[in-house]
N, C-alpha and C positions, 0 to 999 in steps of 0.2 A: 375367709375374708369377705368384705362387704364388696362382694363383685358380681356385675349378674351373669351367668352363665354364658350366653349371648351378646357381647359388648356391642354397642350399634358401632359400626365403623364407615361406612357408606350408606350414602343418601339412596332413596328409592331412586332416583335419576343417575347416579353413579352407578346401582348395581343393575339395571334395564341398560344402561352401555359396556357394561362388561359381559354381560352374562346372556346378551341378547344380539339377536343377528345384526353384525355391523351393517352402514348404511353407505352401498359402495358410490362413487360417479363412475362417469363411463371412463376413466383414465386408471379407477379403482381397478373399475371391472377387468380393462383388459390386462392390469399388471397380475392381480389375484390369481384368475382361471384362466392364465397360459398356463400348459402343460410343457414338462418335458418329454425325451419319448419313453420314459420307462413309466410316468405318471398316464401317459395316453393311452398306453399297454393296459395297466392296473382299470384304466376307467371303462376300455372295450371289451375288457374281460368279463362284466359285468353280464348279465343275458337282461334282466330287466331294465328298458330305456330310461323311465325313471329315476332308479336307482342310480344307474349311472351320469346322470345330469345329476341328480343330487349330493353324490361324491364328489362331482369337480366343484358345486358351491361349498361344500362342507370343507374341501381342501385348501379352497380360498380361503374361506374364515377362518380355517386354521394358522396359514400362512398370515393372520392379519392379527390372530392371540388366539394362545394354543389354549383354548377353552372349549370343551365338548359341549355342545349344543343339540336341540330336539326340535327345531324351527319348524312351524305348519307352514303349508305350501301357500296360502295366502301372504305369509309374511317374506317371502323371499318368492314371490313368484318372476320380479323381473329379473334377478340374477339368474335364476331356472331357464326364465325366455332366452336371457343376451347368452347361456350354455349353448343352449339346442339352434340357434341362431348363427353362433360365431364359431364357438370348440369343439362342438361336437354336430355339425348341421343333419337336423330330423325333423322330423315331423312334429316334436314337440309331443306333450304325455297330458292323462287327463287328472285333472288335484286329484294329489293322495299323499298320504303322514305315512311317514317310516314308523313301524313296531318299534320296542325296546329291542329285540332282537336284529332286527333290520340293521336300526341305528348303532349297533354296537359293531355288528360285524364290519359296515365301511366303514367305523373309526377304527375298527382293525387295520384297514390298510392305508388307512389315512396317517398312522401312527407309524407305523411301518415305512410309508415313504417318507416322511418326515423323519426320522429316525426317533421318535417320542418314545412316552410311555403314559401307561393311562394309570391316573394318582389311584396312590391302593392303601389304605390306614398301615394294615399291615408290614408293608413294604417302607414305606417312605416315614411314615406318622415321627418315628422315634427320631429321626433323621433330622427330622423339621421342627421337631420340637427344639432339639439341642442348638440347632442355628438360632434359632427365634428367641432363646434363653441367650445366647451368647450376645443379640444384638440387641435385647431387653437391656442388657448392663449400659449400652451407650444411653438409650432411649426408649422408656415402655411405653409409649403413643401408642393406642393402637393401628392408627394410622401410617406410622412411623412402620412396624413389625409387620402390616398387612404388605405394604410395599415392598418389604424386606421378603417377604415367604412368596410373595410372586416370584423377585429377583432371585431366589435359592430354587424355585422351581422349572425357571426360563435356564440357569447355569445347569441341572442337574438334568434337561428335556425331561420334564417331566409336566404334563398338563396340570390347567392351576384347579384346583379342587373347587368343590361347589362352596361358595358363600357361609352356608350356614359350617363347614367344617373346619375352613378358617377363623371364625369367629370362637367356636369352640376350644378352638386349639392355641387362641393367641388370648383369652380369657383365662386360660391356665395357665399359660405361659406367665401373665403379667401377675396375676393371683398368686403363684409360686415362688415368684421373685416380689412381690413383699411380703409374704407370708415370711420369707428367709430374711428380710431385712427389721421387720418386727421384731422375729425371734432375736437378733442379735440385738435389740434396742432394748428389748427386757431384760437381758444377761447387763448389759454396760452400763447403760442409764442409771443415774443415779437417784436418790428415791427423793429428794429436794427438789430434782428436775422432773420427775414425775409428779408430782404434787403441784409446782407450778402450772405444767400445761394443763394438768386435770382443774385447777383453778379457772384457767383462760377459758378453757371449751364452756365451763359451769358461769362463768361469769361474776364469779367468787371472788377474785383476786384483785391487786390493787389497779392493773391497768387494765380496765372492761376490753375485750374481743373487738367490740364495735372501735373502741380508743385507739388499738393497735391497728385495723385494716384501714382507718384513716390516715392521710397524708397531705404536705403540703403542694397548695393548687400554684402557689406564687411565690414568689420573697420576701413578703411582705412582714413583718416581727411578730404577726398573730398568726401567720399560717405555719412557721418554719417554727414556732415553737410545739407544731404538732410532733413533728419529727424529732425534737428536745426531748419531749415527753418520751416518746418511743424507746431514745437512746438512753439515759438515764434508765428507765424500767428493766430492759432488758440485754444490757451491760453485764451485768457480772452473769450472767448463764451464758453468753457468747462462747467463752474459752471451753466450756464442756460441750455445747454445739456444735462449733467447729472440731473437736477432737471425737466425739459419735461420727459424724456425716463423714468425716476423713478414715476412718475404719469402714465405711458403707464403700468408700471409693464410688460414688456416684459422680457422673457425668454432670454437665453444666446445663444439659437438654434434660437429663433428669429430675437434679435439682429443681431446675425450672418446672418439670411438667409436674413433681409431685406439689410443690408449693401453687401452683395454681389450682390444685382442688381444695384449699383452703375458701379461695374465692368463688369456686365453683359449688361450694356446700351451703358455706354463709354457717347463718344457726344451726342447719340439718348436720355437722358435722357431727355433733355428739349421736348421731346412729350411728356412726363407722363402730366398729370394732376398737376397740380401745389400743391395738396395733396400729391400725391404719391410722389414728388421729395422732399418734405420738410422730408418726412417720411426715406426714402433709405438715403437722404445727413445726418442727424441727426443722423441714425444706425452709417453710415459710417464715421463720425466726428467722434465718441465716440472711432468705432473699431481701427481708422488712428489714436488718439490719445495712447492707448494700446500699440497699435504697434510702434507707433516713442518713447513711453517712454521703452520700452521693450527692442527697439535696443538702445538704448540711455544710459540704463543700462548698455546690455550687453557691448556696446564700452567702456566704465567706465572701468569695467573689465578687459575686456580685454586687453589694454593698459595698469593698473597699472601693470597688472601681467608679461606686455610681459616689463613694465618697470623693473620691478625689478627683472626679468631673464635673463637682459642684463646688470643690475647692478652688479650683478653675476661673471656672464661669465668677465666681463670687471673685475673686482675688483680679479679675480684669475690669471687672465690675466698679472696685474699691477704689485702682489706681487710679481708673479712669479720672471718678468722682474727687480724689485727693488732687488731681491735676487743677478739674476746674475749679474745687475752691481755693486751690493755692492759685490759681492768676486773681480772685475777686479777694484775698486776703491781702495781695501787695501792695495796696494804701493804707493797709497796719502796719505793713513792714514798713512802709518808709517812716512811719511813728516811733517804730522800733528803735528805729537807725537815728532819729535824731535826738533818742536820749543821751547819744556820745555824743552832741555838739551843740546841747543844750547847757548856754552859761549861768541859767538859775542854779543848776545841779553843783553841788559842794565837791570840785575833786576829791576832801578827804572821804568822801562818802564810801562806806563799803560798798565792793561789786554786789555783793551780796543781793544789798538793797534793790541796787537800779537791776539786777538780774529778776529780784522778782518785780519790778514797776514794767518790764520790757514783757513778762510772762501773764503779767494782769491786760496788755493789750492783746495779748495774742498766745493759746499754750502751746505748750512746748512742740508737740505733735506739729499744730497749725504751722510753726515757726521753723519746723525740716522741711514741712513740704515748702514753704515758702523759696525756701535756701536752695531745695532740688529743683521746681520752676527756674529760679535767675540764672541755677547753672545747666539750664533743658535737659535737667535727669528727669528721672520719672522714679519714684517708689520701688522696692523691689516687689514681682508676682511672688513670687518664694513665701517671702515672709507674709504678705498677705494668704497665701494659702496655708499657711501653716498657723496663722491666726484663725481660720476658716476650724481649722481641725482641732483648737485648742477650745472653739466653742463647743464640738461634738462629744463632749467629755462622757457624754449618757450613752451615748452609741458606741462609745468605746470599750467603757465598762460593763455595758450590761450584752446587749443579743452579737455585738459582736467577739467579746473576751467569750462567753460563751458557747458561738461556734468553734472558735478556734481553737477551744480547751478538747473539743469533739477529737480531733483532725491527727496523724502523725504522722511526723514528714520524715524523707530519705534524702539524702544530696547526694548529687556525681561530684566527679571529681573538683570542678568548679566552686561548689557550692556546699563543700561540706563543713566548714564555720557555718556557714548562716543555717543551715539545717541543725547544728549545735546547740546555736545564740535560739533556735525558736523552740529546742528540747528544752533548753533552760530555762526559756522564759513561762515554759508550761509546766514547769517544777513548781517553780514559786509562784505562781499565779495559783495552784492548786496547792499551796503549802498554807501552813495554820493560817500566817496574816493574811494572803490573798493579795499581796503585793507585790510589784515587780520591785527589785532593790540594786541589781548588778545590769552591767551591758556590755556590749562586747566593740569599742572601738572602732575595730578593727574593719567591722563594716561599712565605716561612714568613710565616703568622698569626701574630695576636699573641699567640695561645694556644699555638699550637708552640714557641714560639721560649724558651718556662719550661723546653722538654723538651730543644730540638737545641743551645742553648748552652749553656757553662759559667760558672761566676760572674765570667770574666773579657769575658763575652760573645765568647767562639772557638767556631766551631759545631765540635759534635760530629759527626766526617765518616762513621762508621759508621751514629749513628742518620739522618745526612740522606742516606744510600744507603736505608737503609729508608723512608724516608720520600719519598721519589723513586717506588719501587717500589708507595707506598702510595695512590698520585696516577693511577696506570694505570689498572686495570682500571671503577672507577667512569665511568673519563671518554672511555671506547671507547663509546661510545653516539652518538660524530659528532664529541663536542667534541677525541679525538683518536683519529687513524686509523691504520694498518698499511698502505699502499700496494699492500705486494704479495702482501695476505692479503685473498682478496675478502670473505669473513666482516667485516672490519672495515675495508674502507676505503671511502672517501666515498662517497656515495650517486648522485654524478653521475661518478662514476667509470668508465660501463658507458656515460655518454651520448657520441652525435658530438657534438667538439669544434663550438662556435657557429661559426665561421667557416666550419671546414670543410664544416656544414650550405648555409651560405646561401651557399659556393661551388657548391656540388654536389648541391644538394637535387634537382634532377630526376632527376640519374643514379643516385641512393641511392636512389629510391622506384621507379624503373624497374629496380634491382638486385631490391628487395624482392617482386616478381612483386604487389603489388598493385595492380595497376591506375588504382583508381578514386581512389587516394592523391594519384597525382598532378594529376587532373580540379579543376575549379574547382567548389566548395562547391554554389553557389549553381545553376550548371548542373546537377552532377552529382542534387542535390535539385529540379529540377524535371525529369531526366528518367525518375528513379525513381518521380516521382508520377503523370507519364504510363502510365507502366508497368504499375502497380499498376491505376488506374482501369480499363486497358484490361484485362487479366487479369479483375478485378473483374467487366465487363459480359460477358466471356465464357463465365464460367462461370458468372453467373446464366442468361444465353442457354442454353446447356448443358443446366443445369436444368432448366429450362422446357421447353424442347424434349424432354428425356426425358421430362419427367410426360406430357406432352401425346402422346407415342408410347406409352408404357405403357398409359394410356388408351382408345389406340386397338386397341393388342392387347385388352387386358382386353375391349374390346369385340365384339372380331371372337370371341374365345373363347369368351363367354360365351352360350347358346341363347337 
């Protein structure tokens, strides 16, 4: 695999605070190198003063991360002073470096009181490989796996190995688990989809690399048709991407991290190994598909809602203005009115006639508001907004029919017509003519139904598309969901299937590394209470035992 042996995982400032003499205060100091009395034993036993001021810093540092260190006496010299000053009061010793052999033998007993062990390839290597393989399957970060191989090495007391042996060993680890995921992408993969992505890397194919890693900045109908493009492209390979990645059983931190070395390569990607690239372009189809359906939602949204807030605004706009000019029209009406009580007029006259001499002073329109004025109604908002949306006929048909054609919805209980009425209406909106031709009643209020029929009671099938669209965005809050847009679909969507639980609950929570998950309640809570009490009387013991030797210095000290 294209991996370097060495993966960088900590910063030079990261590994200078792990791997270098902690930087105590004086509240450091005195917690670190208090001794107990079997550690004050160990460090009197010593015959070189030195040496033994240097075991009670080395045991602090250990007590503060069980890391073996080789510190020059310049570098720790005031922890050395606050030793020979405080824990161990002398004379103090003149600079000197512990040998390799020096240094090993009091992390012998440094190990020993601590109840440690000092990391050994041998010993441990195999050990830590297979955790660090097992915890690669949630997350191969190596960040992630570094953290992890401390954590396996703080549970197993075992000191954490030098820098360069973790890098080593978590460079194979991640190398070998996709080397294992390659190999099984070359066995499955289909040689169609191989040819595609080998398209994409070469920049061969219909939608250019650069085409795909773009997306939209805004809602706007030029940006959100970036993510049109996307979806439309790579649509019909979805169904074999999603049924690969789901035989990989890869993690959502995995998914994630392998699709971001797409972005992390850019053009260098075609160096990877022609493994590695099928592995990162398939992450990253899956994640660009997420994400074009997610903004593709949200524009749905958005634009219904910014439709029908200007449907609004305009339709309060409208009445207003029909108000004032129906009061500065009612010296037409009264012209109106006295063509019933004008005696030129021929009673045989058809109404017809005088209906339209009454329509030439004033039309028909002018002549309701006028009518709603004398009896202080006002217009209805409704119908003005529904005139609003009967202007949007371009927005209707074009970026937003095809958002929507994007999207597939689920109803609860509530909502399972109208999750129906919007399957159906994305049959035939995608059918030969492209037209909606049926609707489903049964959705319309009794206050809608003034607006989406006409006097013969036949629904109006343009406004019941708007109105369909106008039913969405409010009721994505649960009562209807997007399946395969995690943004919006069910909330137990993310849970293990119930069966599947209570087939397999011991093996799920022995996958999950926590332990104590799968222990019984009841045990597990009374061995922690053992635990604690015991801890509790030890280190009030402790305590006491220290005052009570302070004491006895203070005493010998004191003339």
């Amino acid at each position: 695999m294209a991996f370097e042996e060495r993966v960088q995982i900590l910063s030079e400032a990261e590994q200078d605070e792990l791997y270098g003499p902690p930087a105590f205060t004086s509240a450091d100091q005195r917690f670190f190198f208090s001794l107990n009395d079997k550690e004050l034993a160990i460090a009197k036993s010593l015959r070189h003063r030195g040496q033994r001021y240097m075991l009670v810093v080395l045991l602090g540092y250990f007590k503060a991360k069980p890391v073996v260190l080789n510190p020059g006496f310049h570098q720790i010299k005031q922890d050395l002073k606050y030793v020979y000053q405080t824990v161990l009061p002398g004379p103090g010793c003149r600079p000197f470096n512990l040998t390799p052999k020096e240094n090993e033998r009091i992390y012998q007993r440094v190990f020993q009181l601590c109840n440690y062990q000092r990391w050994n390839v041998k010993d441990h290597g195999a050990a830590l490989r297979d955790y660090l393989s097992q915890q690669a399957r949630a997350w191969t970060a190596p960040r992630h796996l570094f953290d992890a191989a401390i954590e396996y090495c703080s549970g197993q007391k075992i000191a954490i190995p030098a820098y360069s042996t973790l890098q080593k060993i978590i460079s194979q680890v991640v190398g070998d688990e996709q080397e294992h995921m390659a190999a099984h992408l070359e066995r499955a993969m289909s040689r169609g989809l191989k040819q595609a992505l080998a398209e994409l890397v070469n920049g061969t194919g219909p939608l250019p690399f650069r085409q795909l890693r773009q997306s939209a900045r805004n809602f706007t109908g030029t940006e959100l048709e970036k993510e049109l493009i996307v979806y439309r492209h790579i649509q019909h390979w979805m169904p074999e991407v999603d049924l690969l990645l789901s035989t990989l059983s890869l993690s959502q931190k995995n998914l994630q991290h392998l699709a971001e070395k797409v972005d992390y390569y850019g053009a260098k990607l075609k160096r990877q190994t022609v493994g590695s690239q099928w592995l990162y372009l398939l992450c990253y189809l899956q994640t660009r598909w997420q994400q074009a359906l997610e903004r593709i939602a949200d524009g749905f949204v958005h634009h219904v809602r910014q439709t029908k807030q200007k449907a609004k605004d305009y339709a309060q706009e409208a009445v207003f203005k029909d108000w004032q000019k129906a009061a500065k029209n009612v010296s037409k009406a009264a012209e109106v009115l006295h063509l019933f009580i004008d005696d030129s007029i021929d009673l045989q006259l058809p109404f017809a006639t005088v209906r339209q001499q009454a329509l030439s002073l004033l039309t028909k329109r002018d002549l309701e508001s006028v009518c709603l004025f004398l009896n202080e109604q006002r217009r209805s908002v409704d119908e003005a907004m529904w005139q609003y949306c009967d202007e949007k006929e371009s927005l209707r048909k074009g970026l937003l029919r095809e958002l929507f054609l994007c999207l597939r919805f689920e109803g609860c209980d509530g909502t399972q017509h109208l999750a129906a009425a919007l399957a159906k209406t994305q049959n035939e909106l995608n059918g030969q003519d492209a037209q909606l031709q049926t609707a489903d009643t049964r959705l319309l209020s009794k206050k809608s139904r003034e607006f989406l029929l006409d006097g013969e009671g036949n629904i109006l099938i343009d406004r019941y598309e708007w109105f369909l669209y106008q039913q969405i965005p409010d009721r994505l809050n649960g009562q209807l969901t997007l399946p395969d847009i995690t943004k919006y679909r069910a909330l137990d969507a993310d849970l293990i299937d119930g069966e599947h639980w209570r087939k397999n609950k011991y093996t799920l929570l022995q996958q999950s590394h926590f332990t104590k998950l799968a222990e019984e309640p009841e045990k597990l809570i009374k061995q922690m209470a053992m635990e604690l009490d015991t801890r509790l009387y030890e280190v009030g013991e402790y305590l006491e035992q220290d005052y009570y030797r302070q004491l006895d210095e203070l005493s010998v000290n004191t003339p």
